[in-house]
C-alpha positions, -999 to 999 in steps of 0.1 A, spaced: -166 -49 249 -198 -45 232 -234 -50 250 -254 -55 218 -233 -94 219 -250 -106 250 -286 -95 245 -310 -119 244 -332 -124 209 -365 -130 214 -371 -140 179 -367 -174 170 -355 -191 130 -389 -208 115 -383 -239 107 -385 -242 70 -414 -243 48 -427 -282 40 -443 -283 1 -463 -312 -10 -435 -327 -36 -432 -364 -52 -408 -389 -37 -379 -400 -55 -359 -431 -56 -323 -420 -47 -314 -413 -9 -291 -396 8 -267 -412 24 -249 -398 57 -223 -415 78 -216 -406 113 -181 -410 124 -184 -410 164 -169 -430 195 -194 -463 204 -181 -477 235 -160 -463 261 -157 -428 277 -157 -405 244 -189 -426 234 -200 -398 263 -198 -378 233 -207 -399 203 -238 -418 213 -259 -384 219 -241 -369 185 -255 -402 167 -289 -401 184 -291 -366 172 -284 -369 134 -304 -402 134 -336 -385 148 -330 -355 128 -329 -380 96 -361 -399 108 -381 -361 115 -375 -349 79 -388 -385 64 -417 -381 80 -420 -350 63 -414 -370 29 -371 -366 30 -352 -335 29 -362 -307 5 -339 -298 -28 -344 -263 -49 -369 -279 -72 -391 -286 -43 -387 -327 -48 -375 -344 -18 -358 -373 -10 -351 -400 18 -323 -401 42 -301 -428 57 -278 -429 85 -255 -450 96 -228 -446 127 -195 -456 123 -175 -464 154 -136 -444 153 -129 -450 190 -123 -420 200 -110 -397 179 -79 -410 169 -68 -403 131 -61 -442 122 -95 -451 138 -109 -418 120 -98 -431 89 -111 -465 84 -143 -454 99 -142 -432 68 -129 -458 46 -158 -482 58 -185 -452 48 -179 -440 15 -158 -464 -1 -176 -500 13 -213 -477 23 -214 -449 -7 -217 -425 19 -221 -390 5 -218 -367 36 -201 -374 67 -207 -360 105 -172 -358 124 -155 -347 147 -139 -310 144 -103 -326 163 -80 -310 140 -58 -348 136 -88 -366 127 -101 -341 102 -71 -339 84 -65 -375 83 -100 -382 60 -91 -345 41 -72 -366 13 -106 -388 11 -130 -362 6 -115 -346 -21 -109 -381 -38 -143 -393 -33 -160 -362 -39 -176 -368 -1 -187 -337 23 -174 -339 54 -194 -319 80 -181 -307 119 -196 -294 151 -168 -269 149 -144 -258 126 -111 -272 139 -95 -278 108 -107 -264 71 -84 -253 40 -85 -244 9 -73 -277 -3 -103 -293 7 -132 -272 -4 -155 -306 5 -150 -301 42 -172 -275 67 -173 -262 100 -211 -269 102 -218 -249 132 -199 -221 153 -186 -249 182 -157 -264 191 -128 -248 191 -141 -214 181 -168 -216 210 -142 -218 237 -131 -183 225 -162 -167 232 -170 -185 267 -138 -176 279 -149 -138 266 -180 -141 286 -169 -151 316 -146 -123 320 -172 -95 306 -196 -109 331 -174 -106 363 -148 -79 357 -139 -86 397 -123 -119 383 -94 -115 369 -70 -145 374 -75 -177 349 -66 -209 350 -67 -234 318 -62 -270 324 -66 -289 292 -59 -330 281 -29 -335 261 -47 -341 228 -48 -323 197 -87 -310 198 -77 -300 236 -48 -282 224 -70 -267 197 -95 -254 221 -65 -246 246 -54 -219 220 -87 -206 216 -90 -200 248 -62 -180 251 -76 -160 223 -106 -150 238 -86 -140 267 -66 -121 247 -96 -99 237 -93 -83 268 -59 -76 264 -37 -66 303 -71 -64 324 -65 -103 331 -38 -126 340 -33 -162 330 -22 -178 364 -25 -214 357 -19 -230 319 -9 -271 321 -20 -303 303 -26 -334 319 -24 -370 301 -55 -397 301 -38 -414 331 -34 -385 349 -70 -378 350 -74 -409 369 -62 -392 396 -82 -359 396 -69 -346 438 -32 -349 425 -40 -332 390 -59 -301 401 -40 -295 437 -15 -272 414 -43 -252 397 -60 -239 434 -23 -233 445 -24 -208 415 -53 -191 434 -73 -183 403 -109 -168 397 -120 -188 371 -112 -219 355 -114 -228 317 -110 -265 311 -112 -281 278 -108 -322 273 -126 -338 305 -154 -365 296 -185 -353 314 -182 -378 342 -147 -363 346 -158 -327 348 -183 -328 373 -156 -350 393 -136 -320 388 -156 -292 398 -165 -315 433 -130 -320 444 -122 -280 434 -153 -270 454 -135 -292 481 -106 -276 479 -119 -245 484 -123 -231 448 -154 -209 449 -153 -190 413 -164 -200 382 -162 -227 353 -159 -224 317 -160 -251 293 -179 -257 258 -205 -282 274 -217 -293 306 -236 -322 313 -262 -310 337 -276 -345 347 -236 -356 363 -232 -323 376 -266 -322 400 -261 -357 402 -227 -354 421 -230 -320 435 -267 -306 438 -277 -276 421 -270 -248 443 -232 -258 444 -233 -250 407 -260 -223 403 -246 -195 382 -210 -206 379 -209 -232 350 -204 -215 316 -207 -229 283 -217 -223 247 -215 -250 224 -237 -242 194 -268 -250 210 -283 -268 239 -320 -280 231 -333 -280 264 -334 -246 270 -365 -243 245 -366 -207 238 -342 -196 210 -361 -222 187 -394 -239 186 -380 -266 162 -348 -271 186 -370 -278 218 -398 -299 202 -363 -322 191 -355 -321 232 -391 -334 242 -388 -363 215 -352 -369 230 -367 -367 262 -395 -395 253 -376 -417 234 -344 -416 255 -357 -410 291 -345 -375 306 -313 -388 325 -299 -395 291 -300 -358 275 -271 -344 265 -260 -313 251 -246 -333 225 -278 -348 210 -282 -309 203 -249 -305 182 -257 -339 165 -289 -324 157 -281 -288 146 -252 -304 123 -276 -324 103 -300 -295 98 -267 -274 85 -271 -302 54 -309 -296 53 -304 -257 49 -274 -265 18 -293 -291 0 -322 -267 2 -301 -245 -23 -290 -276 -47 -304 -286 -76 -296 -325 -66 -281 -346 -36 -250 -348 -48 -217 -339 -28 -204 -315 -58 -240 -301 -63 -243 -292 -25 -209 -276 -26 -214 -261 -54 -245 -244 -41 -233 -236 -6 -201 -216 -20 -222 -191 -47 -242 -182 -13 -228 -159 14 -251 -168 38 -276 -197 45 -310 -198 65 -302 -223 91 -334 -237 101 -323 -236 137 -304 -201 137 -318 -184 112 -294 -164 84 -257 -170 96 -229 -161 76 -200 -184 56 -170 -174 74 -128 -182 80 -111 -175 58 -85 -157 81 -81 -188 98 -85 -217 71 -85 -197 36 -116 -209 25 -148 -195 41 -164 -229 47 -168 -224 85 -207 -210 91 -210 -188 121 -242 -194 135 -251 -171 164 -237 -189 193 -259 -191 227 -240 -188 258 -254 -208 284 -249 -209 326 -273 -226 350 -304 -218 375 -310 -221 412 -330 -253 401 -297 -269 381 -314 -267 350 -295 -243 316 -307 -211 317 -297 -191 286 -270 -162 295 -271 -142 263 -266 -148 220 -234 -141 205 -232 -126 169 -202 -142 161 -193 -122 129 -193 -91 146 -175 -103 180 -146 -117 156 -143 -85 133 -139 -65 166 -118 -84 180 -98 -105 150 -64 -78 158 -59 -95 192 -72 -131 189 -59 -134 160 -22 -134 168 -30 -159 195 -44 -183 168 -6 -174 147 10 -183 179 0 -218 188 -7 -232 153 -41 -226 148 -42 -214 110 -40 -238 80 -42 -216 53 
């Protein structure tokens, strides 16, 4: 594997460059499709915080920036889908552009709830933007993988951990019986797959919603497997620091991978030398470790303020980071309009994330369009004090061009390419 991955950039992207320019009337509209209530609102409350103070940052500034330097304002408005679920997906995207006149949407990257609002897009001439890239295709050139996440973060955790602890070499993946689980299961097993015989997958089950309710019975199985390190994707974060209590119970010692932790459950539930150094994640970016970007940790301390510090989550971050995707794109559009901004975004190769810097317009292997960006992804494990601590930067690009032969195949395998 190559070192040059994991070393950590002490340069940070500059946020971009504020002119002076003339309000106009129209505003841009932007509809966030994200869980409410419930467990998944775990997820989608931080992800709606996130684009909502993003939207109220840049009109302060006097709206978001087009190519001709004018400006305009921007509204948001959350749209409850339950959780995930393509029928609820669908008339929460049904209530935002057809009753709203919602231009761009923020959704999930579940594969079954992407698809299920594909048919929309193009009809409506809508962009729908993800925190991942689980489903994209030709078809549907009005739909992006906004950020390198979920699924294609998994990948490159589950690379990580075993680069970082070559002593480790049994795995277990436990994963909910869903289809973004079962996205993120596969790209797991790619990741793995980059390091070809060295490892050994000991432990692969999925567990329902009801069997998560009893977490001693559900994970009794995977520490019988005896494995080094354990790769989970689908838990809520209550869930996972309930898992990683009863495993540490059972005797499990070795270490976690997932694509988010929640830091306040985890030192909540187990203190912060149970979980020092062991809890691996990477998804896009987590704002409160402040020193990748100046613009990304100033957005933490607002959270911070406005939310109280028990509420952070790693997903007001990926919220956050999505929105500014659309900044970056609109930046290069001669007007606000869906067909404009994907018009722009395709004649570039590459787009000056203000967050991340250049990144690169990406999978086509995978989707047959390159309208997944891969941003560089931070890989992120925790202190002696329980707080993130940053682990290293991924340049996704190169990682997948070296490695494409044997994740690849994986991706063939279990379903994971919709060209």
């Amino acid at each position: 594997m190559s070192a040059h991955r994991f070393s950590i950039s002490a340069s940070t992207a500059l946020a971009a460059c504020l002119l002076a320019a003339p309000a106009v009337a129209e505003t841009v509209r932007i509809g966030v499709l994200q869980p409410q209530a419930g467990d998944c609102a775990q997820w989608g409350i931080p992800i709606s915080r996130g684009v909502t103070m993003w939207a109220e940052e840049v009109n302060a500034r006097g709206g978001v920036e087009l190519a001709d330097g004018t400006k305009e304002q921007v509204e948001v408005k959350t749209y409850d889908n339950v959780c995930y679920a393509p029928g609820d997906e669908l008339k929460a995207a049904r209530r935002a552009v057809l009753d709203d006149g919602v231009d761009y949407i923020v959704q999930t990257y579940t594969p079954a709830a992407r698809q299920a609002i594909a048919d929309l897009t193009n009809e409506q001439k809508a962009v729908s933007l993800s925190y991942g890239a689980g489903f994209l295709s030709g078809d549907y050139p009005y739909m992006f993988g906004a950020l390198t996440g979920s699924p294609t973060s998994y990948m490159l955790v589950a690379d990580r951990i075993i680069e970082a602890h070559p002593e480790a070499r049994r795995i277990a993946i436990i994963s909910a019986d869903n289809s973004f689980a079962k996205s993120s299961k596969a790209y797991i097993e790619a990741g793995i797959a980059a390091h070809g015989d060295a490892v050994e997958i000991v432990y692969n089950e999925s567990y329902s919603a009801e069997a998560a309710g009893d977490m001693l019975s559900l994970l009794s199985p995977l520490v019988e497997a005896q494995p080094d390190i354990i790769l989970e994707a689908g838990f809520v974060p209550s869930q996972q620091a309930q898992m990683v209590e009863i495993l540490d119970q059972l005797g499990f010692q070795g270490y976690f991978g997932s694509e988010a932790w929640n830091l306040n459950f985890m030192t909540e539930r187990l203190g912060a030398e149970r979980i020092a150094g062991r809890l691996y994640s990477g998804y896009a970016l987590d704002a409160s470790e402040g020193s990748l970007n100046e613009r990304a940790a100033a957005f933490y301390d607002k959270y911070v303020e406005k939310y109280g510090e028990k509420e952070w989550s790693v997903f007001a971050s990926i919220g956050y980071a999505t929105a500014a995707t659309l900044e970056a794109g609109l930046k290069l559009s001669r007007s606000a309009s869906a067909e404009d901004f994907v018009a722009a975004v395709h004649a570039s190769p590459t787009l000056d994330h203000p967050l991340f810097g250049k990144s690169t317009w990406a999978g086509e292997d995978i989707f047959g369009i390159n309208n997944h960006l891969y941003t560089p992804l931070p890989i992120y494990n925790v202190g002696a004090d329980g707080k993130i601590s940053l682990d290293g930067v991924v340049d996704v690009s190169a990682w997948w061009q070296e490695n494409k032969p044997r994740a690849l195949p994986v991706l063939e395998q279990q379903n994971q390419i919709y060209k």
